[in-house]
C-alpha positions, 0 to 999 in steps of 0.5 A: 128921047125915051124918059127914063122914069126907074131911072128919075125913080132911083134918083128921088128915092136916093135923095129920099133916103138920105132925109128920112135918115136925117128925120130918124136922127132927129127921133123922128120916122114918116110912117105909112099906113095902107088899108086893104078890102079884100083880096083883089089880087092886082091891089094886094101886088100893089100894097106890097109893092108900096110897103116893100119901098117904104122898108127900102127908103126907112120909113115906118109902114102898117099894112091893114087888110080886112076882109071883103065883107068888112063893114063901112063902119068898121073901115071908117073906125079904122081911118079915125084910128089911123088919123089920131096915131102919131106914127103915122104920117100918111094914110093911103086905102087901097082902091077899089073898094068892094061896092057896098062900101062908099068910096067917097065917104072913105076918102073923106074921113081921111085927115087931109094932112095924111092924105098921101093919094092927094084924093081929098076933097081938100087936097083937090081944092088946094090943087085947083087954085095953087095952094100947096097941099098933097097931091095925086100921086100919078099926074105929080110923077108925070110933073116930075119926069117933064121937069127933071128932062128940062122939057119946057111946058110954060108957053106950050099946048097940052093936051090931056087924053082922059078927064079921071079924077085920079089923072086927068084933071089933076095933071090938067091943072098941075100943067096949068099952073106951070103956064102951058095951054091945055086942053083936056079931051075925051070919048065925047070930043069933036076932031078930036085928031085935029086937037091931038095934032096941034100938041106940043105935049100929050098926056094919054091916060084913057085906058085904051091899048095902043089909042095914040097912034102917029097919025095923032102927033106932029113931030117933035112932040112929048107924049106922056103915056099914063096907061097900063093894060094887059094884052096877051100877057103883056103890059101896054100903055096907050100909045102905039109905042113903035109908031110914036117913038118915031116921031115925038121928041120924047116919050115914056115907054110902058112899062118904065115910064110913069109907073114908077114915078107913082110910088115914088110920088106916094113915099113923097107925099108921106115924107112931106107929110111926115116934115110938114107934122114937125116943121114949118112947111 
């Protein structure tokens, strides 16, 4: 079965659009705000992306673009403002940033609360031991998509294809909490199609055109593809589709599987932040 994730997408910004509705009632309106540095052209197809949806589901949105040769501390000033404003709920800064900026110390001046990319050193701790917080943005689509095709995960092995910190160890503990076994590996694991053989679920998030291949996957399995690369002028995920399809139980295909689910995940946090600013959590 091929997980539909514009179609999971459209259902949650629905239901989004109706809270946001009701919080506008109330005098109230989730505001984003997303910084830009420079002018990659990827980021600036990203940013309007996310600022074109936010007008879609009603929310508020400021888009901040500086130059390439902005200075640390003038980008930092800008966080402190962002953080102290009342209109804004979330705070998202484009990535990648140019390499005379510290993308850590950025990141760390963002106020938690308002941190809707969940990249926060404290948002990474809440998620590493259950607490609640706001979470990355990708690895909490992917949770979405296995729960609303009732894909049970307690009791089954994961396993995780790539150990980033925007994906990777994120949605390794997102299914750990929902009681699968997982396993994460990389470039350095040992047998590594022995480990991928034994998955129930597959979560590939490694970069690489077309990696996963049938040889890879026992039959009915979930394979979760998280890549995005362009070859020839297409876009490709990780996994070799054509084979994979024939064997797994379910797959997300590339694109319109868990891309969507991103920025849907992103007005989300925001929403959720936006709530959590006036009402008990």
């Amino acid at each position: 079965m091929i997980i539909d994730g514009k179609k999971v997408s459209q259902i949650m910004r629905e239901d989004m659009k109706k809270e946001v509705e009701a919080l506008k009632e109330k005098g109230f309106t989730p505001g984003l705000a997303v910084v830009i540095v420079g002018e990659n052209p990827a980021s600036q197809s990203y940013v309007n992306s996310k600022q074109k949806t936010c007008n879609a589901l009603g929310m508020y949105s400021e888009k901040h673009e500086l130059s390439a040769d902005t200075s640390e501390e003038a980008l930092l000033k800008l966080i402190d403002d962002l953080n102290a404003d009342s209109k804004i709920h979330g705070i998202l800064v484009q990535l990648p940033l140019p390499g005379h900026l510290d993308e850590s110390k950025v990141i760390e001046r963002i106020d938690p609360k308002k941190d809707v990319d969940g990249f926060h050193p404290i948002n990474v701790g809440n998620l590493s031991i259950g607490f609640d917080g706001l979470k990355p943005c990708t690895p909490y689509g992917v949770i979405k998509l296995l729960d609303h095709y009732d894909i049970q995960v307690e009791g089954k092995h994961a396993v995780v294809l790539g150990r980033s910190n925007i994906v990777g160890k994120p949605v390794s503990m997102m299914l750990l909490q929902k009681n699968a076994t997982v396993t994460v590996c990389h470039s350095r694991t040992e047998n590594l199609n022995d480990v991928l053989k034994t998955a129930d679920i597959i979560v590939v998030a490694i970069g690489r055109p077309g990696f996963l291949t049938q040889d890879m996957v026992k039959e009915g399995a979930v394979v979760i593809d998280v890549g995005i690369n362009r070859v020839d002028g297409k876009i490709v995920g990780d996994v070799k589709y054509d084979e994979v399809s024939k064997l797994a139980s379910h797959i997300t295909p590339v694109p319109g599987g868990v891309g969507p689910m991103t920025i849907t995940m992103l007005m989300y946090n925001t929403l959720k932040a936006c709530k959590e600013n006036y009402f008990d959590a």
